[in-house]
N, C-alpha and C positions, 0 to 999 in steps of 0.2 A: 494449284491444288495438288500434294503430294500424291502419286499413284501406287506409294509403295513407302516406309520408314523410308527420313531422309536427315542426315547429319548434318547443319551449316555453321559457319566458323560464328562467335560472338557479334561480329560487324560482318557486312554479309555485301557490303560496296563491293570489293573486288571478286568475289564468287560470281554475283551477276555481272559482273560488265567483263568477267572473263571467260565466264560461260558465253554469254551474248557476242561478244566477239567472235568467239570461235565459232557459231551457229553462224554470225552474218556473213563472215568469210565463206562459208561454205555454201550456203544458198548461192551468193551474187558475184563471187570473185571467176571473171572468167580463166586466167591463166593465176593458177594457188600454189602453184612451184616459185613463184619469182616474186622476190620482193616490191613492194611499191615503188619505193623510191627506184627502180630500175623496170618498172614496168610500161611500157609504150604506153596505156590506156588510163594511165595513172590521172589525170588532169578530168579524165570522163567516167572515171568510175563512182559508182555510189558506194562501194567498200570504202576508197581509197578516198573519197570525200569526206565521209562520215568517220572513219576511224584514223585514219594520216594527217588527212585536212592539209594540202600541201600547199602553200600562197601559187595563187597562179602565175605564172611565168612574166606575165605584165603587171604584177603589184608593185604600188607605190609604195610599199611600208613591210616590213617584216622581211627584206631579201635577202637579208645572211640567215633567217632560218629557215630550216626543213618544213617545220607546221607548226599552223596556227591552232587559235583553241578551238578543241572539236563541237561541234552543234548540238550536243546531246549534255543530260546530267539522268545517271540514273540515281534515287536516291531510296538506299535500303530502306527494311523495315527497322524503324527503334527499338521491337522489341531485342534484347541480349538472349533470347530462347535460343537452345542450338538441337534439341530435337523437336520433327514434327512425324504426327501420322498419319495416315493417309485418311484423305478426305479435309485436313487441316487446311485452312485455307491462309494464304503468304502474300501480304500486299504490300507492293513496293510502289514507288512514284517513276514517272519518268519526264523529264522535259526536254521539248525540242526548240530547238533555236533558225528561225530565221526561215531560210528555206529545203531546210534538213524538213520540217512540216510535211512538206511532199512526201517523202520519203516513210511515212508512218507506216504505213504496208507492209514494205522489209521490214520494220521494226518489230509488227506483229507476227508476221511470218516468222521472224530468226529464233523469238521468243517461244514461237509454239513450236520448231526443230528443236530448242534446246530441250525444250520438257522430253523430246522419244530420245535423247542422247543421254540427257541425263546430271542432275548438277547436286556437285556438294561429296561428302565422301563415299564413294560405292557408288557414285554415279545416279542417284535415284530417278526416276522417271516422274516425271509432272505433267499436269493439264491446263496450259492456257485457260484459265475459265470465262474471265470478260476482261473488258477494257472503257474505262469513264475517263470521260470528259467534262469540265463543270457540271456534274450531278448526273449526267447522262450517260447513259451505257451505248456507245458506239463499236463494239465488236464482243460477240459473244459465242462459245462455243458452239449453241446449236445450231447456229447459222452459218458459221463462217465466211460472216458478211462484214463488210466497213462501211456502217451507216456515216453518214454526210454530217460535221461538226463546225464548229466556229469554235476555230480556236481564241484564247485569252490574246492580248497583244501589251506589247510594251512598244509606246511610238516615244521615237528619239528625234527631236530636232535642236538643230544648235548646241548640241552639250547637254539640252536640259531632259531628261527622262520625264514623260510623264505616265508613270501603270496605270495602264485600263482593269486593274483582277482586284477581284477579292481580298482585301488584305486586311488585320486586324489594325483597328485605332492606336495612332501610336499615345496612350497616355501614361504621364508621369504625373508623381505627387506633384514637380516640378517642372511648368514649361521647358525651364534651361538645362533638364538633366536629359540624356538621352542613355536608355540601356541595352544591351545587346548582351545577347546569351550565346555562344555559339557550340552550336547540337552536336556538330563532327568534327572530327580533327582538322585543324586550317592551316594551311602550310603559307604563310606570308613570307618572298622573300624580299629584303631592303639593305640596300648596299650589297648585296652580294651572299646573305647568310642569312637561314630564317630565324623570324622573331618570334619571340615570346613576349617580350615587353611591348605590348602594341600600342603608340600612339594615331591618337584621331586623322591626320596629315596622312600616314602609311597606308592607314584602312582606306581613306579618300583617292592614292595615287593607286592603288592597287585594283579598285571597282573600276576606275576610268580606264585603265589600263588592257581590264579584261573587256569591258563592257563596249569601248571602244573598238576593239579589234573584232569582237562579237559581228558589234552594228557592221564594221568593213567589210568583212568577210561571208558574213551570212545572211547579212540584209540588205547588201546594196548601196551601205549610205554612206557620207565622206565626213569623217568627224576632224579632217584639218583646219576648222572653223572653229574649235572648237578651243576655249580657252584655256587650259591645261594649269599654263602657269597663276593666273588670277586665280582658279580653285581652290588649288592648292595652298598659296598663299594665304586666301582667306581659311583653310582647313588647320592651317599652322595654331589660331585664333581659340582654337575647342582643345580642352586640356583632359586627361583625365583626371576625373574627381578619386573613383574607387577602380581599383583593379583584384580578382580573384581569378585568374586566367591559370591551370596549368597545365602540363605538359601531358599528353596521352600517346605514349609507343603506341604502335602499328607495325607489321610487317603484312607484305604480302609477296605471294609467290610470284613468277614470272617465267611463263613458258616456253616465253620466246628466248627470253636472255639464260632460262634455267636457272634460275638464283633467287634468293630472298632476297625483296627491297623495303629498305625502314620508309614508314610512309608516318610519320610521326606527325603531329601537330598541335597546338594547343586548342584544349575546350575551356566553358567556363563562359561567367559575367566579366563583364565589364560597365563600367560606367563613362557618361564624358556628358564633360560642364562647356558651356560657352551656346555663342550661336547656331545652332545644328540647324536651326529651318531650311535654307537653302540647300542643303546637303541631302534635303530626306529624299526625295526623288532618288538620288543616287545609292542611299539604305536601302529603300523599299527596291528598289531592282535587284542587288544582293541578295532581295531573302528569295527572290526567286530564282536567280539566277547564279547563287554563290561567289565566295571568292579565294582567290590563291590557285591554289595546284593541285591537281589530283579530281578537279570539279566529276570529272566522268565517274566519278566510284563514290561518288556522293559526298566529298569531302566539301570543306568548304562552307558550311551550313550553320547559316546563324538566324535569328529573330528579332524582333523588337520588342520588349516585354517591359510591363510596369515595374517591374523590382526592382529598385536600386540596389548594386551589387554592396554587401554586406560580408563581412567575417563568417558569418551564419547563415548566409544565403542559401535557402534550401534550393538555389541552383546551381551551387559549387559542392559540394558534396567531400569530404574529405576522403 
């Protein structure tokens, strides 16, 4: 809740997760002179966990990079408002992944710093007001307490996801048609360059891919069991029927590198014809979990929705 006028950009991803970064460095980072990746403490830090996410020294998987995907998505508000006044209230989602969960504390902490620092142009000051959990209010300003919650879970065994949350039925006119909307810009890359032209196989290689290294890294589990190539294979099988996908520019700032970075991706329906059943487990984890690049600033965000994607699709919007 605003404590004063406060100006936020149209899409409002990277103001909070760049606010929020810099709030959580500053509570929890013991030595804030030195980079992570040159930091002794790097491996045992919860900055340097939650924001670097560095493969640990003994991973099987991922050793020529630096970091893996981080444990968190924050995911703005939809509204496009870019003025608020004070007492207005600003609600945005946040999920945690894995055993980043522990960690919620800092999360609320960093969030309630950033409000006395200040976010957005002029810096405005805000008020942590509460914090819910399936329906439940688990931190609330007047207490400044973290009541005891159960969290949602997504249990992964063998390959196959199965969501324990809330999620909406997926219904189509059409058993065989499956539709997806997607809310924020998705930065998919395949072969080497991202797409636009999305088939059903990329979307599939790309969930396993993140979803995968998710389960490894933050939940303990060993997805080499897991059948990769048959997947996909069988993902090859689902065509698209309708496509209304297009491009949505983005920039955003970067304080660390000092530069503007195009953070582009497409939004929009899409449709796809074929066997989708076996695949939904793997959909339905994506809408919680996102996919592509940029997931931390909310990108990435799609649905499963009844509309078949049309010319006139009031979810492509010209």
């Amino acid at each position: 809740m605003p404590l004063e006028p406060m100006i936020l950009p149209s899409y409002k991803g990277s103001t909070l997760r760049g606010g929020f970064g810099h709030a959580f460095k500053r509570v929890v980072c013991a030595i804030k002179s030195r980079e992570c990746t040159e930091c002794l403490l790097k491996e045992k830090c919860v900055y340097s966990y939650i924001f670097e996410t560095p493969p640990p020294s003994d991973t099987k998987i991922m050793r020529k990079y630096t970091a893996a995907p981080h444990p968190f998505i924050i995911e703005p508000p939809p509204e496009k408002r870019r003025g608020y006044a004070p007492k207005d209230e600003i609600t945005f989602g946040l999920t945690l992944i894995g055993r980043a969960i522990d960690y919620l504390p800092y999360f609320i902490y960093a969030f309630d710093e950033l409000g006395r620092i200040g976010l957005g142009k002029g810096k405005a000051e805000f008020e942590l007001k509460d914090v819910v959990c399936g329906g439940e209010t688990i931190y609330d300003s007047d207490t400044k307490t973290l009541k005891t919650f159960k969290p949602s879970v997504l249990d992964i065994e063998s390959g196959i996801l199965k969501p324990d949350l809330p999620m909406s039925p997926s219904t189509s006119p059409d058993p065989g048609l499956l539709n997806l909307n997607f809310v924020t810009p998705t930065r998919i890359i395949y072969n080497g360059h991202l797409t636009l032209d999305l088939e059903f196989h990329i979307l599939i290689r790309t969930l396993l891919r993140r979803l995968s290294l998710l389960y490894y890294f933050h939940c303990g589990g060993d997805p080499s069991e897991w059948d990769f190539s048959g997947i996909i294979r069988k993902a090859e099988g689902v065509k698209v029927s309708a496509r209304a996908l297009r491009w949505h520019d983005w920039e955003r700032y970067s304080a660390r590198q000092d530069t503007k970075m195009k953070m582009g991706g497409f939004v929009g329906g899409i449709t796809f014809e074929g066997d989708t059943g076996p695949f939904m487990e793997l959909i339905r984890a994506g809408e919680v979990l996102h996919v592509g690049k940029g997931t931390g600033f909310g990108l990435g965000m799609y649905e499963v929705t009844s509309v078949p994607v049309k010319e006139d699709n009031p979810l492509n919007p010209p």
